[in-house]
VEXMAR-347474 format. One line per 8 residues: their letters; for each residue x, y, z of N, C-alpha, C. Coordinates in steps of 0.1 Angstrom, whole numbers, plus 5000, padded with zeros to 4 digits. Example, Ala and Ser with C-alpha at 12.3 -4.5 7.8 and 13.67 -1.06 7.14 Angstrom:
2
as> 5132/4943/5078/5123/4955/5078/5132/4967/5078  5128/4978/5071/5137/4989/5071/5129/5000/5079
This chain:
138
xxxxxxxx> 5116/4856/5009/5107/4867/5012/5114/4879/5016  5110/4894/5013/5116/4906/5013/5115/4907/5026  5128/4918/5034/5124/4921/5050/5110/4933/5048  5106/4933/5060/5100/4941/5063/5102/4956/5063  5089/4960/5061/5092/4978/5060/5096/4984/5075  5106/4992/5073/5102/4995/5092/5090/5005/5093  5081/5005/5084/5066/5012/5090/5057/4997/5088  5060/4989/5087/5051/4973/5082/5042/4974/5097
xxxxxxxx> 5047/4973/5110/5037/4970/5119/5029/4984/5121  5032/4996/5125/5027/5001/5126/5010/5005/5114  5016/5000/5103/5001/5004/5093/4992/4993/5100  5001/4984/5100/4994/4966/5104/4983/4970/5115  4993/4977/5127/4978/4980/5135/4973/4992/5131  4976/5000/5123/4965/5010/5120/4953/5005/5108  4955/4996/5103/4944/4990/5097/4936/4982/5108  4942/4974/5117/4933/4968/5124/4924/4978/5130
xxxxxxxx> 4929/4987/5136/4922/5004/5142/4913/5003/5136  4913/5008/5123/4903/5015/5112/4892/5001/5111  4894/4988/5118/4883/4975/5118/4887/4967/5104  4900/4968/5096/4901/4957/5087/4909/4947/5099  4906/4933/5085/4908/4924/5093/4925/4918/5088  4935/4917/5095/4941/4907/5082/4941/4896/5081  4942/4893/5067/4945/4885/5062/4957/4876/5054  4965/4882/5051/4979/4879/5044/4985/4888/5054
xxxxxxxx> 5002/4882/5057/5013/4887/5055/5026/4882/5057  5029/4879/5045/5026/4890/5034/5017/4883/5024  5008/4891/5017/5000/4882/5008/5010/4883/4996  5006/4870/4992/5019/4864/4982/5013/4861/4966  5013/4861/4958/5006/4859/4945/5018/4851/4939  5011/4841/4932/5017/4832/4929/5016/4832/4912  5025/4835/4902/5025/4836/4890/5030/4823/4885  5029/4815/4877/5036/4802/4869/5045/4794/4884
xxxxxxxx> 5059/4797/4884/5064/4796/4891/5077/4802/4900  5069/4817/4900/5070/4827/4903/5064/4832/4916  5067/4837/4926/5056/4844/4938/5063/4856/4940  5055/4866/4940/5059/4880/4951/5049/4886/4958  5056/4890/4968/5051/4893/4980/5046/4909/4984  5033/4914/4985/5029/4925/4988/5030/4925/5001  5034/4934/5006/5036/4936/5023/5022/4931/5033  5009/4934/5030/4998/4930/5038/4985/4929/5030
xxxxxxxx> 4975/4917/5028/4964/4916/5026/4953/4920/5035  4944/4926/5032/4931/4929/5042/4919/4930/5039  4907/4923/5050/4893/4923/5046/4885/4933/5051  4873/4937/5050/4866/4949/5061/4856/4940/5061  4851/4934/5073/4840/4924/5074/4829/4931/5087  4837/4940/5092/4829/4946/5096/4820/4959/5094  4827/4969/5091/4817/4982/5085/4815/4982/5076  4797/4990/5077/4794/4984/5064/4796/4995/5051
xxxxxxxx> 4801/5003/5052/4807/5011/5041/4823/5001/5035  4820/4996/5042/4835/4983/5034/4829/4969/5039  4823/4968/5040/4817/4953/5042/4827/4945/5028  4829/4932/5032/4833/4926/5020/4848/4935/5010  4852/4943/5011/4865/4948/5007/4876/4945/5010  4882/4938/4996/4897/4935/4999/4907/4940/4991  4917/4942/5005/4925/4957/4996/4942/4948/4996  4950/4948/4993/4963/4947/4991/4973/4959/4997
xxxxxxxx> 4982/4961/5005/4991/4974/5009/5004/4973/5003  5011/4982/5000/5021/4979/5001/5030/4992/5004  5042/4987/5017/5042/4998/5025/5056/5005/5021  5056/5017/5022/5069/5026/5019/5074/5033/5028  5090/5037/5032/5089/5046/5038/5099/5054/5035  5107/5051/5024/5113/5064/5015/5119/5073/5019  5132/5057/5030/5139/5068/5038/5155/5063/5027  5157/5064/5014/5166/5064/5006/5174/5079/5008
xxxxxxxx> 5183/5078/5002/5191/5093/4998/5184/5099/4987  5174/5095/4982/5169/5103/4971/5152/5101/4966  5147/5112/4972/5132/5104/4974/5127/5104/4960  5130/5109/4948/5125/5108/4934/5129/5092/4932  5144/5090/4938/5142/5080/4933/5135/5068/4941  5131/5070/4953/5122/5054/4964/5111/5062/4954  5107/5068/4953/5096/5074/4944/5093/5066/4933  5102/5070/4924/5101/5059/4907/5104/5041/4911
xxxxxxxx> 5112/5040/4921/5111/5024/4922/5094/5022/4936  5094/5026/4940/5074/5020/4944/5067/5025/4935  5068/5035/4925/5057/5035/4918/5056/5021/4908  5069/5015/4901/5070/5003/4895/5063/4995/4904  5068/4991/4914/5067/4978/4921/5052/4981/4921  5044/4991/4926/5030/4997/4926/5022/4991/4915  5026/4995/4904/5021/4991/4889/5023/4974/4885  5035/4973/4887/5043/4958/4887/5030/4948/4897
xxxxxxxx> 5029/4951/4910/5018/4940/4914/5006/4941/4915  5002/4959/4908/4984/4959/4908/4982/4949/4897  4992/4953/4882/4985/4941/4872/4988/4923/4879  4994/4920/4881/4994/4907/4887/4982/4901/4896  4981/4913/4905/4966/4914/4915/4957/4913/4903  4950/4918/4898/4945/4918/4888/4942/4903/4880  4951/4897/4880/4948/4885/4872/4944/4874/4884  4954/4874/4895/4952/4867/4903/4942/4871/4915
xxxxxxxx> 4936/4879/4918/4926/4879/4924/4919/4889/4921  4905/4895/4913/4901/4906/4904/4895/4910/4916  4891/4921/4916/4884/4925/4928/4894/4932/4940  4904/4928/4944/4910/4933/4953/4921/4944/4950  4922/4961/4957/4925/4967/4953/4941/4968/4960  4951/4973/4954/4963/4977/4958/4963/4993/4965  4967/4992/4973/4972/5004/4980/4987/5005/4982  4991/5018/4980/5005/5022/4985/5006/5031/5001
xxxxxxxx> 5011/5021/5005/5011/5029/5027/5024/5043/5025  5021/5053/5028/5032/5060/5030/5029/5068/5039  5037/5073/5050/5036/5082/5059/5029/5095/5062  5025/5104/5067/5020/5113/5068/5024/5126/5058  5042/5123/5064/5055/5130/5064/5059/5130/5047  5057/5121/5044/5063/5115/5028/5052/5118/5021  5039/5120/5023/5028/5119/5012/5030/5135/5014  5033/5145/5026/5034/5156/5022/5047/5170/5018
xxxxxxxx> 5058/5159/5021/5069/5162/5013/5070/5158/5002  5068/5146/4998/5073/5138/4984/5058/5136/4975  5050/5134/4982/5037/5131/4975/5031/5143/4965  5031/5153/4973/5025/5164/4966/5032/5173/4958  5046/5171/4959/5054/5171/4944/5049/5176/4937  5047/5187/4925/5040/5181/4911/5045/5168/4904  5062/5169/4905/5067/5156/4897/5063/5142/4898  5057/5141/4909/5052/5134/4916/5037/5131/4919
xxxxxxxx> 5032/5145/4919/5015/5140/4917/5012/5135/4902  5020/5139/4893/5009/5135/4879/5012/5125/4878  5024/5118/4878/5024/5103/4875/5015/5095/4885  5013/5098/4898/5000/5096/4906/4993/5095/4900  4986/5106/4901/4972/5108/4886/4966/5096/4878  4980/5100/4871/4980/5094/4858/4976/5078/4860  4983/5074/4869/4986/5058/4868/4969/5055/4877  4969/5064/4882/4955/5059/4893/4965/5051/4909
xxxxxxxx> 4975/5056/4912/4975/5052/4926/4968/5052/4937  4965/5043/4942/4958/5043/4952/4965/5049/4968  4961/5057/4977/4975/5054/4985/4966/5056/5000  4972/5052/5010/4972/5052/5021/4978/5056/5031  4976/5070/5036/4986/5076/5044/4979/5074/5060  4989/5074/5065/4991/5068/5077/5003/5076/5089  5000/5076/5101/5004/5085/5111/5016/5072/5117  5026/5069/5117/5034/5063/5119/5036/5059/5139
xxxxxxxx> 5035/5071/5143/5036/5069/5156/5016/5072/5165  5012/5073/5157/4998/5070/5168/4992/5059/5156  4993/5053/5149/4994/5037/5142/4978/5045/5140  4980/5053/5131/4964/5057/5127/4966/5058/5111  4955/5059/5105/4957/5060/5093/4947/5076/5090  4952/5084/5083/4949/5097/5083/4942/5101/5075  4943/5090/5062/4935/5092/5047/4936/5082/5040  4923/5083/5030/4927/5069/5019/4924/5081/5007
xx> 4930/5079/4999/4935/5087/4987/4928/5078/4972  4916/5071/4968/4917/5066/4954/4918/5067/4950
């Protein structure tokens, strides 16, 4: 199993904040004889604008020497476990966790929004030090 993000607990309780519940961590998909591991599964069982919603995270924090490149490797891994999610549990969406800081340095990029765009990322920005989450992006 991969280490942890050093933003992993902080989203952890900012989802619980926002009323998801969790469920996985890490939730793990099991291919043939294969498993990998998304950083956190979650349900919303209580509000009812998410009643029944299950989402997948997966957290970044793209503190590399080169943010194009933590950039092109989570967008893979991003793409890499939505289709997998997809087979193995339909209905549940993937989300990418990135910082407040990173979605507005690195995110808004052009080089970087269109392949967003394009691909349909989902993302999740999140306040690292008051464990809030600031926006959901579909």
């Amino acid at each position: 199993m991969p280490a942890k993000d050093v933003y992993h607990d902080p989203v952890r309780a900012a989802l619980i904040r926002d009323g998801w519940e969790i469920t996985h961590d890490p939730y793990t998909i099991p291919i043939g004889l294969d498993r990998v591991f998304v950083d956190l599964g979650a349900e919303a069982p209580i509000a009812a604008e998410k009643a029944g919603r299950r989402i997948a995270v997966e957290i970044k924090s793209f503190r590399g020497p080169s943010e194009l490149h933590d950039f092109e490797q989570a967008l893979g891994q991003f793409v890499f476990y939505r289709s997998l999610i997809g087979r193995h549990e339909p209905g549940r969406e993937l989300f990418l966790a990135v910082s407040e800081t990173v979605y507005q340095m690195t995110l808004r990029r052009p080089i970087v929004e269109i392949p967003l765009r394009d691909l349909g990322v989902a993302l999740l920005v999140f306040d690292p030090d008051r464990e809030e989450i600031v926006r959901w992006i579909p």
